[in-house]
N, CA, C and O atoms as a DFTB+ gen file, in Angstrom:
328 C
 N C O
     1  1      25.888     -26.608     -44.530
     2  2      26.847     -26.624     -45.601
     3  2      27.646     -27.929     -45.531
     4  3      28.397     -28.184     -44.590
     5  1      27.454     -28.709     -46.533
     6  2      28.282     -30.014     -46.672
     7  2      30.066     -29.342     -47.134
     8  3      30.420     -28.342     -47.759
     9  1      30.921     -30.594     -46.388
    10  2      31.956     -30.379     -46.531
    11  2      32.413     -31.445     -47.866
    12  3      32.227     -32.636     -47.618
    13  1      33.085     -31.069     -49.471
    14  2      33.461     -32.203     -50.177
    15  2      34.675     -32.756     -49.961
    16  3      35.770     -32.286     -50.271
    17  1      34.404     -33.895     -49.350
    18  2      35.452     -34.477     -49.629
    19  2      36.205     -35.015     -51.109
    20  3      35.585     -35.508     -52.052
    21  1      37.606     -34.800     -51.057
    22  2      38.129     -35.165     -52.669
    23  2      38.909     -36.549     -52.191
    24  3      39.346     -36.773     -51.062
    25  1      38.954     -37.218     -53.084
    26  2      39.585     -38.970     -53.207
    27  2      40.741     -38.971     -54.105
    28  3      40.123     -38.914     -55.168
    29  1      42.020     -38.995     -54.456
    30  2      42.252     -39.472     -55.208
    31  2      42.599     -40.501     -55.625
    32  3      43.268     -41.217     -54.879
    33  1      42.302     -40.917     -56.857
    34  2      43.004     -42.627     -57.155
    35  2      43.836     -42.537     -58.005
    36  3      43.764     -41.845     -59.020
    37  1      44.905     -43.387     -57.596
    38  2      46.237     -43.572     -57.984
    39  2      46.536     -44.867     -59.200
    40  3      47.178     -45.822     -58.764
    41  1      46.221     -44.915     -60.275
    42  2      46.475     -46.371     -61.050
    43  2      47.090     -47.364     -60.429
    44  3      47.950     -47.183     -59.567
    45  1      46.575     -48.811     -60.941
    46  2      47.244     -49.659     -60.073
    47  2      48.229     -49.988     -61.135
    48  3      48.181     -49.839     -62.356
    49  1      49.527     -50.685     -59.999
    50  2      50.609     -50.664     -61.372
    51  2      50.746     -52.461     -61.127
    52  3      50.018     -52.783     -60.188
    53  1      51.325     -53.403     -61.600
    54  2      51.337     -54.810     -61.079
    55  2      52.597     -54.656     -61.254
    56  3      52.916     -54.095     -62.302
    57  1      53.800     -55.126     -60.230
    58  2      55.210     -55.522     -60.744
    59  2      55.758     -56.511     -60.728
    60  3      55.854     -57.271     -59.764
    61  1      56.151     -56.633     -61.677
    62  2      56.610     -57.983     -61.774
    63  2      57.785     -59.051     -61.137
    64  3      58.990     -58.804     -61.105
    65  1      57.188     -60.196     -60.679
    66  2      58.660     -60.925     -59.662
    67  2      59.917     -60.273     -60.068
    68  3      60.463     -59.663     -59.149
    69  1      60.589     -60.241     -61.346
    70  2      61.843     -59.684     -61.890
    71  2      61.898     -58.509     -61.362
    72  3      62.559     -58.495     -60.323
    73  1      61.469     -57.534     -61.669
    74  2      61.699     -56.548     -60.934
    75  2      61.671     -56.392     -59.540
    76  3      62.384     -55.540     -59.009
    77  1      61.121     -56.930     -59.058
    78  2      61.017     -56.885     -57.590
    79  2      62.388     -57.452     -57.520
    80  3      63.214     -56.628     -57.127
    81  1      62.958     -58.876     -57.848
    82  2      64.354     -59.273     -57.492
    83  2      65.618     -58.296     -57.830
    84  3      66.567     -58.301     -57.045
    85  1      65.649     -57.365     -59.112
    86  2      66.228     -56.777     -59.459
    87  2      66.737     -55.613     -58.937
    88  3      67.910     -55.240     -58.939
    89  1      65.360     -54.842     -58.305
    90  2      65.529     -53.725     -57.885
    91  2      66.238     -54.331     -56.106
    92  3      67.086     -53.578     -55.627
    93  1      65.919     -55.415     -55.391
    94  2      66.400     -55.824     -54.037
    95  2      67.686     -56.086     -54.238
    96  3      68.489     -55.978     -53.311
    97  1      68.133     -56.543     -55.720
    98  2      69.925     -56.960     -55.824
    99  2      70.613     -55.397     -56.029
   100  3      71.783     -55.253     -55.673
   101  1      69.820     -54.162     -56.643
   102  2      70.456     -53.136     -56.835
   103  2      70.618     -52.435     -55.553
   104  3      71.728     -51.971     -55.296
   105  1      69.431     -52.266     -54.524
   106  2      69.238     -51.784     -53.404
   107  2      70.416     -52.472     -52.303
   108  3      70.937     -51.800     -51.413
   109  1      70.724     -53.937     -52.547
   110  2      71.753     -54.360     -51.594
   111  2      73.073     -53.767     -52.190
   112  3      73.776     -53.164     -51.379
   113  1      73.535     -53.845     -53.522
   114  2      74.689     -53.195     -54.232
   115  2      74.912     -51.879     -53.244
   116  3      75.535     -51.869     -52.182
   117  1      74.206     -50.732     -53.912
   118  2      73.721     -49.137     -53.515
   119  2      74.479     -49.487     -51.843
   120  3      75.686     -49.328     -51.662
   121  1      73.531     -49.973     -50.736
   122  2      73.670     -49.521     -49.923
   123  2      75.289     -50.448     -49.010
   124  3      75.926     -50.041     -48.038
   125  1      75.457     -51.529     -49.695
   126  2      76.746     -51.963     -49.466
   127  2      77.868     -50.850     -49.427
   128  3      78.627     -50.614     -48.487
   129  1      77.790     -50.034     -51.008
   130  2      78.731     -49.200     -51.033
   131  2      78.766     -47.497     -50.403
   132  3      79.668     -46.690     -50.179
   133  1      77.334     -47.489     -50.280
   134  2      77.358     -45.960     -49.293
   135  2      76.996     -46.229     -48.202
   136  3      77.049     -45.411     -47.284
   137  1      76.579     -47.362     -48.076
   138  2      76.109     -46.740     -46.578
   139  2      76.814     -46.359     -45.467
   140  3      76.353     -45.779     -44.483
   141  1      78.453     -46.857     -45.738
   142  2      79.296     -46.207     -44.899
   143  2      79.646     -44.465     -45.154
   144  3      80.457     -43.863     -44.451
   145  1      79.126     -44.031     -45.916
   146  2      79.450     -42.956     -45.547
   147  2      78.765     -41.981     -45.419
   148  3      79.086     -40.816     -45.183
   149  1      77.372     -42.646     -45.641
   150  2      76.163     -41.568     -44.797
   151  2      76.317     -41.348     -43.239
   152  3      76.561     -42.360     -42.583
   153  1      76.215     -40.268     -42.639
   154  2      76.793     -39.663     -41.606
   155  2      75.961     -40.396     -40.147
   156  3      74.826     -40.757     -40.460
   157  1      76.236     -40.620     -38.951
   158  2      75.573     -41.466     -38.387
   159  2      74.169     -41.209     -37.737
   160  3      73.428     -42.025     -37.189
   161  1      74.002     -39.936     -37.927
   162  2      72.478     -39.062     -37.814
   163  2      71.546     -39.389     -39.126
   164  3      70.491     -38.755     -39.106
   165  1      71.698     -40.152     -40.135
   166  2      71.019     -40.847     -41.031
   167  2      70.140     -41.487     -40.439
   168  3      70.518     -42.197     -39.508
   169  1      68.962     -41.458     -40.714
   170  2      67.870     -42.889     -40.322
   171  2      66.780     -43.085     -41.248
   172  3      65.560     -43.101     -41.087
   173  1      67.653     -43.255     -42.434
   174  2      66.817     -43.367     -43.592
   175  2      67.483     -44.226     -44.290
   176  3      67.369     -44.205     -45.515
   177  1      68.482     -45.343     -43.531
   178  2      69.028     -46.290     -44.314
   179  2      68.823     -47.151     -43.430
   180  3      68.219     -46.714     -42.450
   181  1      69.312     -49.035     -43.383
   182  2      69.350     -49.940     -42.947
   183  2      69.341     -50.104     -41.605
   184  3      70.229     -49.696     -40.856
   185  1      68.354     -50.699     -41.272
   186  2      67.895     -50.945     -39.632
   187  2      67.597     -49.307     -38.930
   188  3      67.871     -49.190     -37.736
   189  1      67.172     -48.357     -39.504
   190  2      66.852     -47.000     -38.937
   191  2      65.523     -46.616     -39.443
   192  3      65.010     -47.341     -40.296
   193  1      64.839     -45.464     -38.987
   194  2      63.620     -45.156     -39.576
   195  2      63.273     -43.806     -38.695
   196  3      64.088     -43.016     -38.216
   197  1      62.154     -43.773     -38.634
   198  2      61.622     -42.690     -38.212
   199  2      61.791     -42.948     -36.180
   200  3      62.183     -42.017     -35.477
   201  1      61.448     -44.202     -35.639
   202  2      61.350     -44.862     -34.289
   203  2      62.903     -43.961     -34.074
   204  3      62.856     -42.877     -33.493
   205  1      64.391     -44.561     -34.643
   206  2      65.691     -44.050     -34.225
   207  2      65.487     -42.702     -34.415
   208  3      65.945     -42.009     -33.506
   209  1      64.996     -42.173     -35.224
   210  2      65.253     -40.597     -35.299
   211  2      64.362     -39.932     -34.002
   212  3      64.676     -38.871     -33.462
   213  1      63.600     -40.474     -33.749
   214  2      63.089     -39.638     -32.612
   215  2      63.231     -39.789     -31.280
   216  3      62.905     -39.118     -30.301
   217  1      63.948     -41.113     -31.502
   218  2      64.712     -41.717     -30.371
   219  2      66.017     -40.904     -29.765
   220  3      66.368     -40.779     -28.592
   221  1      66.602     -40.404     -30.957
   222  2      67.643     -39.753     -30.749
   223  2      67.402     -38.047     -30.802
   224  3      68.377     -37.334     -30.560
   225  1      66.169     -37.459     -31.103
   226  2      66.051     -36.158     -30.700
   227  2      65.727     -36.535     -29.211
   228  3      66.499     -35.910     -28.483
   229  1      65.106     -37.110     -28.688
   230  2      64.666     -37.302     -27.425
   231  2      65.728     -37.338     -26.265
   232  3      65.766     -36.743     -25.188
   233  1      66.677     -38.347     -26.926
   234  2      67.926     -38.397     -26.237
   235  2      68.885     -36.854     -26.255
   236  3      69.561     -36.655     -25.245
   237  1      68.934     -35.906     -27.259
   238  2      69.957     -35.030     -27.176
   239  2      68.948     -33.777     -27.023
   240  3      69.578     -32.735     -26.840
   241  1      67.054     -33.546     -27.060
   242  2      67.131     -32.198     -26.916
   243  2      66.330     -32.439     -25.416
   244  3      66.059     -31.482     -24.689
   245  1      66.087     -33.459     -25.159
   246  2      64.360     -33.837     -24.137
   247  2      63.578     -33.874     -25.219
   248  3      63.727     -34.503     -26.266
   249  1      62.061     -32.571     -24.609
   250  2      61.574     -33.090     -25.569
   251  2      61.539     -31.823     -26.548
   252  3      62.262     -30.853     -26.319
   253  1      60.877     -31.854     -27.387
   254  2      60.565     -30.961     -28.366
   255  2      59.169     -31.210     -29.107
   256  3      58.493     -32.220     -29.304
   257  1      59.049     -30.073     -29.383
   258  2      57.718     -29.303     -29.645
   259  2      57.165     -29.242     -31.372
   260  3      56.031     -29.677     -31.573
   261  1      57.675     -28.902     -32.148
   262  2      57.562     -29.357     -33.282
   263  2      58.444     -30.396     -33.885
   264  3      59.657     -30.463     -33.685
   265  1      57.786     -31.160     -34.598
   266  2      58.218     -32.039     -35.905
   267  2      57.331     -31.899     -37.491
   268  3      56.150     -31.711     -37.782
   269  1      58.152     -32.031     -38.003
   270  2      57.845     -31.643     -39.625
   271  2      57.751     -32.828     -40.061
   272  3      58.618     -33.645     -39.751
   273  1      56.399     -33.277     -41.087
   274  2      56.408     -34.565     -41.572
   275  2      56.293     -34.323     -43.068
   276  3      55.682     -33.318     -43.430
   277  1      56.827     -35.152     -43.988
   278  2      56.779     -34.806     -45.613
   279  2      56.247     -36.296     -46.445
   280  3      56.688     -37.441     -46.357
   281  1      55.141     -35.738     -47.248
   282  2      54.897     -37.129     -48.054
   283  2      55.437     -37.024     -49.255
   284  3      55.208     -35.932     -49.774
   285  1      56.272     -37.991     -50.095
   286  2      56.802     -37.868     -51.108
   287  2      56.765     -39.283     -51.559
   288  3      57.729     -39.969     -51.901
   289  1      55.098     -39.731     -51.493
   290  2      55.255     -40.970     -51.895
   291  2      54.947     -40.549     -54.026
   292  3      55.217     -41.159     -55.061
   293  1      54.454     -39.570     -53.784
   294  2      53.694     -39.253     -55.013
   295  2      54.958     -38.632     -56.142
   296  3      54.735     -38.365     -57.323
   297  1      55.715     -38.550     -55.751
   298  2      57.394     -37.936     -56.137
   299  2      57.999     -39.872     -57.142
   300  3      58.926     -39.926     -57.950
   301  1      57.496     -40.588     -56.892
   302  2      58.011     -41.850     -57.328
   303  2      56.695     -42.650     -58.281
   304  3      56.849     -43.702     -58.902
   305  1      55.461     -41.883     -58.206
   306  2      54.847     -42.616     -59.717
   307  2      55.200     -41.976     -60.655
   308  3      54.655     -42.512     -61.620
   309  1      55.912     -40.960     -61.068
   310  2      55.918     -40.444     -62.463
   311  2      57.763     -40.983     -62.972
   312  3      58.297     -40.401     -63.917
   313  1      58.370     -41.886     -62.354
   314  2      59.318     -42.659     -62.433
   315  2      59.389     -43.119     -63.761
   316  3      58.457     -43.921     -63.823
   317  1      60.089     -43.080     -65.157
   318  2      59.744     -43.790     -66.596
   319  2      60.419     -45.477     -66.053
   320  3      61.596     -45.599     -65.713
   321  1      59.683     -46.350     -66.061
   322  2      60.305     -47.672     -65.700
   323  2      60.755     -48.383     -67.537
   324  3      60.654     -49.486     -68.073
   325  1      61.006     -47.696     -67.751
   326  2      61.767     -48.415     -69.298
   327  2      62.778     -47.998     -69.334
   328  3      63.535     -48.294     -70.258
């Protein structure tokens, strides 16, 4: 019994230099003004990521046994860019 594998393809989108500059001047705005008050267990803002977050379960539980991972890249093509 063959197993099917499914593919999906995702349209390619091209963006344009402008936007790319636009959205990096809004993203520095945004996080200028909150990022102080996202709480310091955040690691989903500036200079943090997934490396600090597990850095710091490691540090406060040892170790631990489950982690939960979520893809939500697919949550951001149906975005209306107009």
């Amino acid at each position: 019994m063959k197993k099917e594998v499914r593919v999906e393809v995702r349209p390619l989108t091209i963006v344009l230099p402008i936007e790319r500059i636009m959205k990096e001047a809004i993203r520095m705005v945004l996080e200028s003004i909150y990022d102080l008050e996202f709480p310091d267990i955040s690691h989903f803002r500036s200079g943090r990521g997934c490396h600090s977050g597990l850095r710091r379960i490691k540090e406060k539980w040892g170790t631990s046994r489950w982690f939960l991972e979520f893809d939500i890249r697919k949550c951001f093509h149906t975005i209306d860019r107009h």
